[in-house]
N, C-alpha and C positions, 0 to 999 in steps of 0.2 A: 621852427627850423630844426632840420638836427643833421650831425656832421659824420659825414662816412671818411674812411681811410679807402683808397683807390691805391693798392701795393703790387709790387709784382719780385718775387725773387729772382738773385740773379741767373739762375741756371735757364729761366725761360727766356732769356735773350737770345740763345743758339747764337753760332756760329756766323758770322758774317765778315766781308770786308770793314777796312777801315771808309773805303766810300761811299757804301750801304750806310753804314752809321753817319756820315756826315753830312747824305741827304735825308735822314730822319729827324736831324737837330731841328732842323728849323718849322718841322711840320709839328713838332712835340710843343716846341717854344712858341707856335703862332694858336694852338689849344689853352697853353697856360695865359697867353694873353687875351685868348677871349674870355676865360674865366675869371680875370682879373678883372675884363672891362665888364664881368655880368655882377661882379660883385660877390661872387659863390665861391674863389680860392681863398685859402685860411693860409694853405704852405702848400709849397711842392719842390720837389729836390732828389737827385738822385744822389746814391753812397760810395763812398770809395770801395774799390771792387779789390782790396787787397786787405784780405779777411786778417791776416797776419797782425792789421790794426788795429785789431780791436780788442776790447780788455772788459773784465768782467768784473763786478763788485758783490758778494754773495755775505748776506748775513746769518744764513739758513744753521749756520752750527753755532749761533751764540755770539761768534766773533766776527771782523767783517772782516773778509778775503779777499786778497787782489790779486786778478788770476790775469796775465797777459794769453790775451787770446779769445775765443766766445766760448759760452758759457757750454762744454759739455760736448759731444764731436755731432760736429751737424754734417748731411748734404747739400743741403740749399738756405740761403742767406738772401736778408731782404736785400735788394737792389736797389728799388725809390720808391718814393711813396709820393702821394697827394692828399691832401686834405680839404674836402669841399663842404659848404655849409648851404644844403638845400634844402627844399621842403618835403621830398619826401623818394624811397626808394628808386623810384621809374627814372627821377632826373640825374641821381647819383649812377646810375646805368648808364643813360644815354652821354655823360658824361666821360665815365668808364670805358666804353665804347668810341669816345673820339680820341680818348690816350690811345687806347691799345691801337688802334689804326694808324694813328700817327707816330707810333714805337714801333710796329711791329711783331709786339710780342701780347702772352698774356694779359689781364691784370684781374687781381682780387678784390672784390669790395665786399667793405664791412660795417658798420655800423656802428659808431662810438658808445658804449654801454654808457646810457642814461641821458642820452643825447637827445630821445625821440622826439617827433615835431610835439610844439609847444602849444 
């Protein structure tokens, strides 16, 4: 088995109503639940979308830094991610493929370094 990351940052969410988004909730949540009942979801979760929260710990000069804010000035920021443990690419797709359908939006899949099927 080996385990992809299904991500999508937040800038690929575009513009929408607030009741575009609240009929996607449940099409999102009814994907997570069949991945639960197939046994394939590890985590999934989406991030608070106020970048403002976040903070950074950097040892790179010797000492450790505590920086309020992300690391360095970004454009786009993860939004959510999923974590699924399949047997092999094709189903981490088809997978991938019923988030983004049922978000709306993007998503990226990747492959956990050193994860590959066993």
């Amino acid at each position: 088995m080996a385990e992809y990351l299904i991500s999508f940052n937040q800038q690929w969410v575009g513009d929408h109503s607030e009741e575009w988004f609240r009929s996607r909730g449940p099409l999102a949540m009814a994907v997570v639940e069949q991945m639960q009942d197939e046994g394939v979801l590890v985590f999934a979760g989406g991030l608070d979308e106020e970048i403002a929260n976040t903070f950074t710990l950097d040892p790179t000069s010797g000492t450790m830094t505590f920086i309020e804010g992300p690391y360095g000035h970004r454009t786009e920021f993860l939004g959510g991610m999923t974590v699924v443990r399949v047997q092999d690419a094709a189903t981490a797709r088809m997978w991938a493929e019923r988030i983004a359908e049922a978000c709306g939006w993007p998503q990226e899949v990747r492959l956990f370094k050193g994860a590959g099927p066993e």
